[in-house]
Backbone as a ProteinNet text record, in pm:
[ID]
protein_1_A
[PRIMARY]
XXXXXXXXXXXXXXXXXXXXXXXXXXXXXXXXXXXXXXXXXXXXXXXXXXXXXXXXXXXXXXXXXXXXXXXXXXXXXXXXXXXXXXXXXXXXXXXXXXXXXXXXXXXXXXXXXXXXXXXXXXXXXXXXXXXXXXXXXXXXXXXXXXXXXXXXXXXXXXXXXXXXXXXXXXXXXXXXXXXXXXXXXXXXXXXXXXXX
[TERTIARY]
-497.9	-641.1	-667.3	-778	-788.2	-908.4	-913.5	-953.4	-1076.1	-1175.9	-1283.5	-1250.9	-1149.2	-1147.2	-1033.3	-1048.3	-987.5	-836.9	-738.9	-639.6	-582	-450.5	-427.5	-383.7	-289.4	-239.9	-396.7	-479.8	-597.4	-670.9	-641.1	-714.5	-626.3	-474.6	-361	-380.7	-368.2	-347.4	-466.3	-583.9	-749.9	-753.1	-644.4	-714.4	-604.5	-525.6	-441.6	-354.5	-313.1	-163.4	-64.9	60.3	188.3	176.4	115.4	131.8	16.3	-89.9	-187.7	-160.8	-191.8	-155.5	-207	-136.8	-177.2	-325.5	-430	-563.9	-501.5	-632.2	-603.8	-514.4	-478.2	-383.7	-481.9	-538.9	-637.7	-539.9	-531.8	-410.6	-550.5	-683.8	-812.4	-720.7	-784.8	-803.3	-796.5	-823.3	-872.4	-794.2	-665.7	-614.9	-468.4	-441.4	-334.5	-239.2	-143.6	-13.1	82.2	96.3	174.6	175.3	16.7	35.3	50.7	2.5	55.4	202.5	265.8	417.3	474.9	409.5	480.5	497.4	332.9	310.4	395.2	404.8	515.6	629.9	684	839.4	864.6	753	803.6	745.3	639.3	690.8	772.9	830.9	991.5	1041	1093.5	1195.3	1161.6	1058.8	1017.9	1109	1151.8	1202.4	1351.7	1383.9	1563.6	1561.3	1673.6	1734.6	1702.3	1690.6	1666.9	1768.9	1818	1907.8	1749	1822.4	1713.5	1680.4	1775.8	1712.8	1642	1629	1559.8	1414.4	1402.4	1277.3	1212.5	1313.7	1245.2	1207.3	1299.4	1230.1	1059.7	1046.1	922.9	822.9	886	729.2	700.4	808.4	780.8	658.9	743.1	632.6	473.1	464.3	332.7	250.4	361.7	298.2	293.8	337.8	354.5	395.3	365.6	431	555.2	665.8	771.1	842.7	738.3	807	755.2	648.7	581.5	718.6	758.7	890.3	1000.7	1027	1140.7	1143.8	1017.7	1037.8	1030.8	952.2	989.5	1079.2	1132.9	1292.9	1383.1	1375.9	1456.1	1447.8	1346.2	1296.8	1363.6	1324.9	1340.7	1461.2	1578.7	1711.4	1761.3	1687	1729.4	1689.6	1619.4	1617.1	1681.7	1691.9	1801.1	1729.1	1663	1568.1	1643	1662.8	1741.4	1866.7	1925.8	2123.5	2216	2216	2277.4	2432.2	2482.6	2643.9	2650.6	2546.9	2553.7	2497	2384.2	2371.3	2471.2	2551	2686.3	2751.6	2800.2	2877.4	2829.9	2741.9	2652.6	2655.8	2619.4	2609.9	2703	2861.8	3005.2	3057.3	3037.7	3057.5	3022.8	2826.4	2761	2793.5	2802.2	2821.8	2977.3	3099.5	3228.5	3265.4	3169.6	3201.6	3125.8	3025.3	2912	2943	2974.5	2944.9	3132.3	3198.8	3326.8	3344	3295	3287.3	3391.5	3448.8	3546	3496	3628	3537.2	3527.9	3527	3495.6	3319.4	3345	3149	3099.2	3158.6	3059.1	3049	3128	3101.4	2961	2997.1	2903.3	2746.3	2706.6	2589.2	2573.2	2659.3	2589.6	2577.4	2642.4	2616.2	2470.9	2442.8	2297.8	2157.4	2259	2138.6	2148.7	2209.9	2162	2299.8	2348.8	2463.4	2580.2	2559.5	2681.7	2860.9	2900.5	3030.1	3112.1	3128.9	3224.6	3117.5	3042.4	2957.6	3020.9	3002.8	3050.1	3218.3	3271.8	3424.6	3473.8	3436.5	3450.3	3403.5	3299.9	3207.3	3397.2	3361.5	3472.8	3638.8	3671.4	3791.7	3823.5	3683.8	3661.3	3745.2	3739.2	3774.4	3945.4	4050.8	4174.1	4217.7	4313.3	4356.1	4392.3	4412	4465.7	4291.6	4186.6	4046	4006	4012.2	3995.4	4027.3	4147.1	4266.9	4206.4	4167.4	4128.3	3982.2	3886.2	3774.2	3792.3	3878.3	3961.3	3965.1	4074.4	4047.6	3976.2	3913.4	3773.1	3710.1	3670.6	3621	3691.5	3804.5	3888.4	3864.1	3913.4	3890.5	3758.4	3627.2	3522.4	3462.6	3516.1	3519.1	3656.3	3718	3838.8	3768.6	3666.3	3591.2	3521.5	3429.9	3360.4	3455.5	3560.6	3680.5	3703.7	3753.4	3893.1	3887	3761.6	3701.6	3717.8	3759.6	3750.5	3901.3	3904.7	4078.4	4103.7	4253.7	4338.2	4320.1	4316.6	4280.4	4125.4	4036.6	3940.6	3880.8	3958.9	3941.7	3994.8	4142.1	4124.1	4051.1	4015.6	3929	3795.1	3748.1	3616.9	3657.7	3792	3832.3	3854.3	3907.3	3957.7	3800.2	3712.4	3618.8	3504.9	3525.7	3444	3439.6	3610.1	3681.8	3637.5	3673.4	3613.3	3468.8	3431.5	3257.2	3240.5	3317.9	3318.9	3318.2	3422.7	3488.4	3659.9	3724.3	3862	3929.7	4031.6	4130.7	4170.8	4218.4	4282.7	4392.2	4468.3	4589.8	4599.4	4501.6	4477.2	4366.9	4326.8	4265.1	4375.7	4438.3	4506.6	4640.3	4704	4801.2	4774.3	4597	4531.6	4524.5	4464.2	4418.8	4566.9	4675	4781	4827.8	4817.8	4873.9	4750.4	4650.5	4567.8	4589.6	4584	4607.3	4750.7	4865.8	4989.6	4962.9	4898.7	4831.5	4811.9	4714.1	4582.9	4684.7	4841.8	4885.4	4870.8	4771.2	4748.1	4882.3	4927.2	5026	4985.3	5085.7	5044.1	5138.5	5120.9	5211	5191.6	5319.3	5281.1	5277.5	5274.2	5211.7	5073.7	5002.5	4872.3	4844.6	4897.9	4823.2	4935.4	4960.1	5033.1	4961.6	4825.5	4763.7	4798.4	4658.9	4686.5	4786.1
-22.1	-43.4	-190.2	-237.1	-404.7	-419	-483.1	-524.1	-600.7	-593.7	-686.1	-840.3	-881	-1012.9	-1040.6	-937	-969	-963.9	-905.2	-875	-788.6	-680.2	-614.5	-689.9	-778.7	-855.4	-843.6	-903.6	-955.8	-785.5	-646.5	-557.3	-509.1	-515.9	-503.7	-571.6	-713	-840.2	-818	-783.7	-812.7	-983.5	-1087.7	-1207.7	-1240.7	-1185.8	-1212.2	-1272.1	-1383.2	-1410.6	-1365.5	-1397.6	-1353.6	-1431.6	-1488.4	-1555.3	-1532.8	-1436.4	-1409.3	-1291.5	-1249.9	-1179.4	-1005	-942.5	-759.6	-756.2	-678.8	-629.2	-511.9	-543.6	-476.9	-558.8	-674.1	-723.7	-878.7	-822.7	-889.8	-1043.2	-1134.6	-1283.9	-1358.3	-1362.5	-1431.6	-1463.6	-1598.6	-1615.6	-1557.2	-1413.8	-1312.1	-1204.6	-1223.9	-1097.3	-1083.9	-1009.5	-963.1	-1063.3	-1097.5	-1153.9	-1065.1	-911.9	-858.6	-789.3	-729	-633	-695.9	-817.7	-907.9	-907.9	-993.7	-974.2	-823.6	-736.4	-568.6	-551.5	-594.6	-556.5	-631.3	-772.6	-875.9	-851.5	-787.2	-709.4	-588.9	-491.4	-350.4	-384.5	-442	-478.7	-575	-687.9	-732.6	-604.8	-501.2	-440.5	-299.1	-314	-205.4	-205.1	-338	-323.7	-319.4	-404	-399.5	-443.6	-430.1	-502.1	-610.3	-659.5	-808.4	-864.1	-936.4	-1033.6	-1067.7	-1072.6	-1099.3	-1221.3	-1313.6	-1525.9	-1498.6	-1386.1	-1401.1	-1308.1	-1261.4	-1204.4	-1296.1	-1384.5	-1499.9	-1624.5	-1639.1	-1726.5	-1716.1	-1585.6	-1533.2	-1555.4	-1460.8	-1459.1	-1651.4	-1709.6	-1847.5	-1917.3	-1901.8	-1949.8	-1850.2	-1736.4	-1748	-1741.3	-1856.4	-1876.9	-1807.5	-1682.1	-1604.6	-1687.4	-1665.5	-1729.7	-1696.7	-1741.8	-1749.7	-1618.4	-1607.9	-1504.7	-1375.8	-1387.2	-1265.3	-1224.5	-1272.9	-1258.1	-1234.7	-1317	-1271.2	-1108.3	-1076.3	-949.4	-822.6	-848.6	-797.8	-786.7	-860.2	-871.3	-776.2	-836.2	-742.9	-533.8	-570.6	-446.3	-351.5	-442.5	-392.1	-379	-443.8	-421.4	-296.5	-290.7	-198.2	-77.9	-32.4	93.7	69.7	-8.8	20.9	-29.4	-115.3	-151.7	-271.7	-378.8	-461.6	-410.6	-478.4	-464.8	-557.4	-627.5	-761.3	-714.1	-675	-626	-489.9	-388.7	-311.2	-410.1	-494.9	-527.2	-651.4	-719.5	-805.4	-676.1	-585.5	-457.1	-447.8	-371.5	-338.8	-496	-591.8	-726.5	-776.5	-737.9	-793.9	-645.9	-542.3	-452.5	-454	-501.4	-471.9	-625.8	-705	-856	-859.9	-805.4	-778.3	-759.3	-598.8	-526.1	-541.6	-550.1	-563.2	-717.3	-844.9	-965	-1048.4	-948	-1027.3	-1124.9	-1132.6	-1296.9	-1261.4	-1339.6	-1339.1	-1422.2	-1325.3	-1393.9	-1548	-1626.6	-1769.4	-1787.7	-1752.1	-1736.8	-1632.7	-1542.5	-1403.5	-1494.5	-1547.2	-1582.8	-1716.9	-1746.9	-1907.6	-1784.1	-1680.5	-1658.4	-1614	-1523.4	-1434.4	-1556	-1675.3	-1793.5	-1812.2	-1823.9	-1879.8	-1762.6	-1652.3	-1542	-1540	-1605.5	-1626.4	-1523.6	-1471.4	-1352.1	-1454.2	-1443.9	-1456.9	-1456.5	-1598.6	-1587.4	-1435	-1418.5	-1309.1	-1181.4	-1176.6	-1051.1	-1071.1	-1169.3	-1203.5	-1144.1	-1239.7	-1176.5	-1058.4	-961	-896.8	-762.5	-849.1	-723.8	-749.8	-943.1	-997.8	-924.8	-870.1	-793.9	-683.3	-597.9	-544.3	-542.7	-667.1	-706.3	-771.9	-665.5	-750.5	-843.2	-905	-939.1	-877.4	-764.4	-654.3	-614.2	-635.1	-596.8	-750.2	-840.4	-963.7	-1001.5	-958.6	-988.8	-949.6	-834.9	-727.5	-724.3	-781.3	-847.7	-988.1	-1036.5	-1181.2	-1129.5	-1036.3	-930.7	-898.8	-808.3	-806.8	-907.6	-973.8	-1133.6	-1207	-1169.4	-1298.4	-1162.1	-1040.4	-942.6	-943.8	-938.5	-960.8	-1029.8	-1203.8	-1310.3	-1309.7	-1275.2	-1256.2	-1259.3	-1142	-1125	-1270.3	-1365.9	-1463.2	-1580.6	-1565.7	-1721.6	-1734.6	-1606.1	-1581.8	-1679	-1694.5	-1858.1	-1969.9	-1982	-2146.4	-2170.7	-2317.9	-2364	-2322.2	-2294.7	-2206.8	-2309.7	-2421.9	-2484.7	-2475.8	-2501.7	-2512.9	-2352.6	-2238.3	-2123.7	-2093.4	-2143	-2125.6	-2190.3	-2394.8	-2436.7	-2340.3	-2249	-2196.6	-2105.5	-1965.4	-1895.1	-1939.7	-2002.3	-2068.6	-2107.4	-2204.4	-2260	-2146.6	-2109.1	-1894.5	-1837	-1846	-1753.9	-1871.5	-2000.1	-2100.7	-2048.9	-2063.1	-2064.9	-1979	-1816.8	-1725	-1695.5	-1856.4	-1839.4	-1789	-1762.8	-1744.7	-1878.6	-1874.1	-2013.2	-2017.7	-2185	-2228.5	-2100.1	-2075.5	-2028.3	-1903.3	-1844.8	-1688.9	-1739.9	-1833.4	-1823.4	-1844.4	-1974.3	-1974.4	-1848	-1810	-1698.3	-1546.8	-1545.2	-1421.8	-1470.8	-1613.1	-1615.6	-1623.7	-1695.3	-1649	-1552.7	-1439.3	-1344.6	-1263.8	-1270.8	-1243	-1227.4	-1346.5	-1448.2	-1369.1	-1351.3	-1295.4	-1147	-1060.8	-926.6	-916.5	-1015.9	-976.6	-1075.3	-1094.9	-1206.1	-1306.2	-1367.5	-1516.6	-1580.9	-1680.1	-1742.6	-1875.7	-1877.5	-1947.6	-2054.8	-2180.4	-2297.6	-2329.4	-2315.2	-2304.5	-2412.5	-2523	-2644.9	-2648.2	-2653.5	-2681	-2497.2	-2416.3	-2316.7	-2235.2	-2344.1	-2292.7	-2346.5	-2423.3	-2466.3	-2599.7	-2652.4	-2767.4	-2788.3
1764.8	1756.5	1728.5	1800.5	1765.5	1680.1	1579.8	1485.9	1510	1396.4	1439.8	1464.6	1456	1497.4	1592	1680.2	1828.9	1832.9	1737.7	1702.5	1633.1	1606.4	1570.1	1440.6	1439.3	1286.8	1244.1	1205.3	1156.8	1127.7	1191.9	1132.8	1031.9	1034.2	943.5	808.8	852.3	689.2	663.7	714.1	668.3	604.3	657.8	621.1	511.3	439.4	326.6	398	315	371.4	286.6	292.3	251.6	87.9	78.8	-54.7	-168.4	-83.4	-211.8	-303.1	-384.3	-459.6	-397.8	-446.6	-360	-396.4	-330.1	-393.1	-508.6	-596.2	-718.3	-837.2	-792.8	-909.8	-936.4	-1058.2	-1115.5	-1184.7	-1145.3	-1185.3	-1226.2	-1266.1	-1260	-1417.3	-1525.1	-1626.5	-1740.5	-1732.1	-1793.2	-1803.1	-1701.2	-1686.5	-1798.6	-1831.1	-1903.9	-1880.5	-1916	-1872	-1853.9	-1926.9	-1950	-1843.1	-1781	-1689.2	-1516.8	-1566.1	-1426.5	-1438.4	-1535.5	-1490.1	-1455.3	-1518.7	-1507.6	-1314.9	-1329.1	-1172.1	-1039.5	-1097.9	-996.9	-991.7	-1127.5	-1115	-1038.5	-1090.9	-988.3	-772.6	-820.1	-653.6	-625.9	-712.9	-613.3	-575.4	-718.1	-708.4	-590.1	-551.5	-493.4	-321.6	-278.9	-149.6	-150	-261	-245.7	-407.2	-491.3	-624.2	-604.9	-731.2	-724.3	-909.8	-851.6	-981.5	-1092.3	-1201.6	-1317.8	-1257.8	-1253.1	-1246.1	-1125.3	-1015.1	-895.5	-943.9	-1030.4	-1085.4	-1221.4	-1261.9	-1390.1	-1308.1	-1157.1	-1103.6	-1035.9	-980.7	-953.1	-1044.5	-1177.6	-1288.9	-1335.9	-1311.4	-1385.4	-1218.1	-1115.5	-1009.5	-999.3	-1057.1	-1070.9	-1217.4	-1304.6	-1424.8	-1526.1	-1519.7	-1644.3	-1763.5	-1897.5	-1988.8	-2035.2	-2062.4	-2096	-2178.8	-2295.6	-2426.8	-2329.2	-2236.3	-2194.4	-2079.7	-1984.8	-1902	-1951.2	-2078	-2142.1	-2152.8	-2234.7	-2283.8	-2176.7	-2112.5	-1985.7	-1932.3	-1854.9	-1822.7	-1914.4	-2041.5	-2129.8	-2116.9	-2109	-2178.8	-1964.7	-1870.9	-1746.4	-1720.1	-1801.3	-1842.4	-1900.4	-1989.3	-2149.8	-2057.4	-1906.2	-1880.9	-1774.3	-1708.8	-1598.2	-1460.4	-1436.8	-1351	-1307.4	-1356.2	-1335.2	-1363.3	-1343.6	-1303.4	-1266.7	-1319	-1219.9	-1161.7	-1263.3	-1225.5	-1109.6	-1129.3	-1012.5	-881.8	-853.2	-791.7	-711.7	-798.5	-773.2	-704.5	-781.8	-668.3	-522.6	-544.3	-360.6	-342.5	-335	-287.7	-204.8	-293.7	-251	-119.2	-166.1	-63.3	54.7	53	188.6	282.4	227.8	244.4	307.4	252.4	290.4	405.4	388.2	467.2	633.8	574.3	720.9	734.6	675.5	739.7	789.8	700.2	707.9	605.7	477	438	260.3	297.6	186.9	34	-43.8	-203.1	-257.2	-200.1	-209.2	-183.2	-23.8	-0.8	-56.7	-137.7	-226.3	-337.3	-407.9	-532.1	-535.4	-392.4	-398.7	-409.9	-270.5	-294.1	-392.1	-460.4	-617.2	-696.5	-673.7	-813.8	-730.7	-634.2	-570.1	-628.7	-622	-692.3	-856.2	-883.9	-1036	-1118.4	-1071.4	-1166.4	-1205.8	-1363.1	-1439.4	-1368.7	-1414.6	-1373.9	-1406.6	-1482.3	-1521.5	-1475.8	-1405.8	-1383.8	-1251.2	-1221.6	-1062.1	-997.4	-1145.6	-1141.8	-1105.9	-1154	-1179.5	-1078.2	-997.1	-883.3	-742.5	-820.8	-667.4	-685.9	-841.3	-824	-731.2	-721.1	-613.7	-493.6	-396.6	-263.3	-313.9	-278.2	-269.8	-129	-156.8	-39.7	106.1	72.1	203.8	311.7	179.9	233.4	292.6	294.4	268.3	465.6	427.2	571.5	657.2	655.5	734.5	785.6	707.5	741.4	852.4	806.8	888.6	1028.2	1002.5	1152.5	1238	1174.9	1293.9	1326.2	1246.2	1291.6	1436.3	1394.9	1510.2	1654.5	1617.5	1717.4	1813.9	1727.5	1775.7	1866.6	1823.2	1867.6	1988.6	2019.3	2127.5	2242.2	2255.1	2402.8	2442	2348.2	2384.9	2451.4	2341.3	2374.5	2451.3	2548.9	2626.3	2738.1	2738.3	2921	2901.8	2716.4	2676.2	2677	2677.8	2680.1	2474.4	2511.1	2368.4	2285.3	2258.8	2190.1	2128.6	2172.5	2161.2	2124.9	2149.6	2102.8	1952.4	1945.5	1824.4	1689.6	1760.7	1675.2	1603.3	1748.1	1676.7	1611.5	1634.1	1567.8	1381.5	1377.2	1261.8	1189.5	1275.5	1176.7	1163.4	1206.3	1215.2	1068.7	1049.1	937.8	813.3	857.5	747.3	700.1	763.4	727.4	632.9	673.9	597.6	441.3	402.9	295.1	305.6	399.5	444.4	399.4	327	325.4	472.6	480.6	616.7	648.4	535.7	571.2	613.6	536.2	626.2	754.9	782.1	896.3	993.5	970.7	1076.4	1134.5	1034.1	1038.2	1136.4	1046.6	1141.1	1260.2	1350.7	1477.7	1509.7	1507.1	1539.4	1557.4	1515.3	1488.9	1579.3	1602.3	1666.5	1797.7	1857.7	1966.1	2043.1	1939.5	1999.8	2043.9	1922.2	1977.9	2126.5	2124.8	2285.1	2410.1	2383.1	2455.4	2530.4	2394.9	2431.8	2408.7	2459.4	2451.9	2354.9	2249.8	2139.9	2116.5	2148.5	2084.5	1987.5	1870.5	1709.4	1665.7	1737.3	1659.5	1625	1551.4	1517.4	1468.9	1471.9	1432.6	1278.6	1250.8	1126.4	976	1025.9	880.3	864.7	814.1	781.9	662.5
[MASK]
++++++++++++++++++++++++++++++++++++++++++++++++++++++++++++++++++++++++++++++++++++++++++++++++++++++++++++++++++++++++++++++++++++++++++++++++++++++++++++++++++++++++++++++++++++++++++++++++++++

């Protein structure tokens, strides 16, 4: 259905953008602090988990006062709303598993989402080396079909800086595309693919 102003977005947003506050959430001068922050927390948390520092960074950008977030936060802790360590878990799993990316780049984003070193540690004990490899794997597998037209060199450069990006050390990168490479019998001259 099109909207009085000649568009479907515009009968949808009614004019709000992404950055004003929901209708009904009174933020005027006057309004609570407490029930504004209540309200900015359960809708972060309403679409996916969110890390505490990614919900103290929120209430501080729309000004909440300090002792008022604290206690909040706390209190959104003390029942189980926040989570940082379950959410480090699902984080390192879905990230692992669905992206390929090993615990070097898990630890960098959960430090980017705000979770405690040793919260972090501890989600990343999780992922051993055998899971790690094996993510390496599919990666280089995946990538096999695109290479196969480019010169072997220049295939395994992207193979390798692929698995880099990931967070993969050189040494399991290079070992896997080798070892890869011999699988699908590419013919492999082991100079240059044994690691810097």
């Amino acid at each position: 259905m099109v909207g009085e102003h000649g568009s479907r977005r515009a009968s949808r947003s009614r004019g709000r953008t992404p950055r004003e506050p929901s209708p009904g959430l009174d933020t005027g001068p006057e309004a609570d602090p407490e029930s504004v922050a209540r309200t900015i927390l359960l809708n972060q948390l309403t679409g996916r988990a969110r890390t505490r520092a990614e919900l103290a960074t929120k209430l501080a950008d729309r000004e909440v006062p300090d002792d008022v977030a604290g206690r909040l936060l706390d209190r959104f802790t003390e029942v189980g709303l926040i989570d940082d360590a379950a959410f480090a878990r699902d984080w390192v799993e879905q990230r692992q598993s669905g992206r390929g990316l090993a615990r070097r780049a898990l630890a960098q984003e959960l430090r980017r989402k705000g979770i405690d070193d040793e919260v972090a540690r501890e989600a990343l004990d999780e992922v051993d080396d055998d899971d790690e490899e094996q993510a390496a794997r599919q990666l280089v597998r995946g990538r096999m079909r695109t290479v196969g037209r480019l010169e072997h060199d220049k295939a395994v450069r992207r193979m390798v800086g692929m698995l880099a990006r990931k967070g993969h050390s050189s040494g399991v990168a290079f070992r896997v595309v080798k070892e890869e490479l011999a699988a699908h019998g590419v013919e492999t001259a082991d100079e240059g693919l044994d690691g810097p």
